[in-house]
C-alpha positions in Angstrom: -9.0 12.8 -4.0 -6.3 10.5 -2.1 -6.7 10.7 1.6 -3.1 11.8 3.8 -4.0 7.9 5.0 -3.7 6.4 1.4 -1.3 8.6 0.4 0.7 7.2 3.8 0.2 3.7 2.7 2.0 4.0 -0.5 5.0 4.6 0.9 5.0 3.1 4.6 7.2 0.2 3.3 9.8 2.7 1.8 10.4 4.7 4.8 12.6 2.1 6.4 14.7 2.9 3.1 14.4 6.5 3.9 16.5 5.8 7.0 19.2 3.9 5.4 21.9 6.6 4.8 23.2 7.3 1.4 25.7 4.5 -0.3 27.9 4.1 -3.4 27.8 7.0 -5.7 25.1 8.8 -3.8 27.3 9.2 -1.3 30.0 10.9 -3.2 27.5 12.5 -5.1 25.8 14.0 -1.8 29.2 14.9 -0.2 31.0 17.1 -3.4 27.5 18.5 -4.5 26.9 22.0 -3.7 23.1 22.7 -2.3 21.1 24.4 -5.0 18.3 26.0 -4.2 15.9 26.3 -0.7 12.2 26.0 -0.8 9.8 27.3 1.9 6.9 24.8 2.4 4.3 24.2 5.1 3.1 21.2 6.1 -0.2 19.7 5.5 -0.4 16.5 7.8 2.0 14.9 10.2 2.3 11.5 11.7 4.6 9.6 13.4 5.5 6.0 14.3 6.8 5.0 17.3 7.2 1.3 16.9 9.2 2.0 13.4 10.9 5.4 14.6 10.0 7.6 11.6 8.0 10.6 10.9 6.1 11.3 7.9 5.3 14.7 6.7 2.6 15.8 3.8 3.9 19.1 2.4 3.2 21.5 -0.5 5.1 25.3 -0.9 3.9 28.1 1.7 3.7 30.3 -1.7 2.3 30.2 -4.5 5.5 31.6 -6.0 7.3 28.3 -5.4 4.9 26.2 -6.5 6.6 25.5 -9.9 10.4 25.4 -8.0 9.3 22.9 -5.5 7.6 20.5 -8.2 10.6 20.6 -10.0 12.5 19.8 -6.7 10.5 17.0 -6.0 10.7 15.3 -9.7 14.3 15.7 -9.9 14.8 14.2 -6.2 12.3 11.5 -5.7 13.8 9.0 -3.3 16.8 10.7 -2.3 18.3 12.4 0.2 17.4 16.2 1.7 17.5 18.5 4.5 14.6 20.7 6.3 15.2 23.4 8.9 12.4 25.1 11.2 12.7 28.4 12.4 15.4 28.4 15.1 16.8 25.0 14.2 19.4 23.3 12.7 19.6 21.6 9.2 17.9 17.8 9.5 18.2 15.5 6.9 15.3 13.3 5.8 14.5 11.6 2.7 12.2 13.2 0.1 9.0 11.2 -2.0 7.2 13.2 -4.8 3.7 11.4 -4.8 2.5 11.3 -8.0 -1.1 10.6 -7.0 -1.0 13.6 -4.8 -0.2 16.4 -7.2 2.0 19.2 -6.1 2.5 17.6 -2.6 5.7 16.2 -1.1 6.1 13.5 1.8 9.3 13.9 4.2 10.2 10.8 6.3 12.8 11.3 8.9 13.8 9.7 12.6 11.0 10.7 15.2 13.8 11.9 17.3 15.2 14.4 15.1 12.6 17.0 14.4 8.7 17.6 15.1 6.9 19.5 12.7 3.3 20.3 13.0 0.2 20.8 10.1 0.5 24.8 9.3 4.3 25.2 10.0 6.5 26.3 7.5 10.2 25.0 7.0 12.6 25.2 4.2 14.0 22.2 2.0 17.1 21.9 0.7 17.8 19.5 -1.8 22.1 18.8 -3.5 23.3 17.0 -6.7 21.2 13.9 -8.0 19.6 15.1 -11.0 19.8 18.8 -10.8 
């Protein structure tokens, strides 16, 4: 079984693409799409970087019940552009990986200086458009 570590390493390099806001057609696409559907999901492992400014998140759904919705969620947006919200908070966008390797789990990387999220807390995911 992958370790959160080599699961981490797969996409390290793409997370200073998940920072990069949305251009061209996913742009439009993100701005006249209607959000779909919300997930609740709790989080397995957190890190963040300081020197790069992002924060990764391992994730999988906080029920059994969504287990199915939030694979399909993560096949149809792979790459692209979502948003989370905690308890109390406001929407946050991030960017969204399905990890193949890591089967029914998805990795969130968003600025360090937007949100915190810690191993056991839940959050919903809202994903618009691309695919759906």
């Amino acid at each position: 079984m992958l370790t959160f570590v080599h699961c981490m390493s797969m996409v390290l390099v793409a997370s200073e693409l998940a920072m990069a806001p949305a251009t061209g057609a996913h742009a439009a696409q993100a701005q006249t799409q209607p959000t779909l559907e919300t997930i609740s999901c709790r989080v397995m492992e957190s890190k963040t970087s300081s020197t790069l400014g992002v924060a990764l998140v391992l994730f999988h759904q906080a029920d059994a019940a969504s287990r199915e919705q939030l694979g399909a969620l993560l096949e149809r947006n792979d790459g692209a552009s979502v948003e989370f919200e905690t308890a109390g908070a406001n929407w946050q966008p991030a960017t969204v990986f399905r990890l193949k390797s890591c089967f029914g789990r998805g990795l969130l990387a968003f600025p360090v200086a937007r949100a915190h999220l810690a191993p056991g807390q839940t959050f919903l995911i809202r994903a618009s458009g691309r695919g759906q």
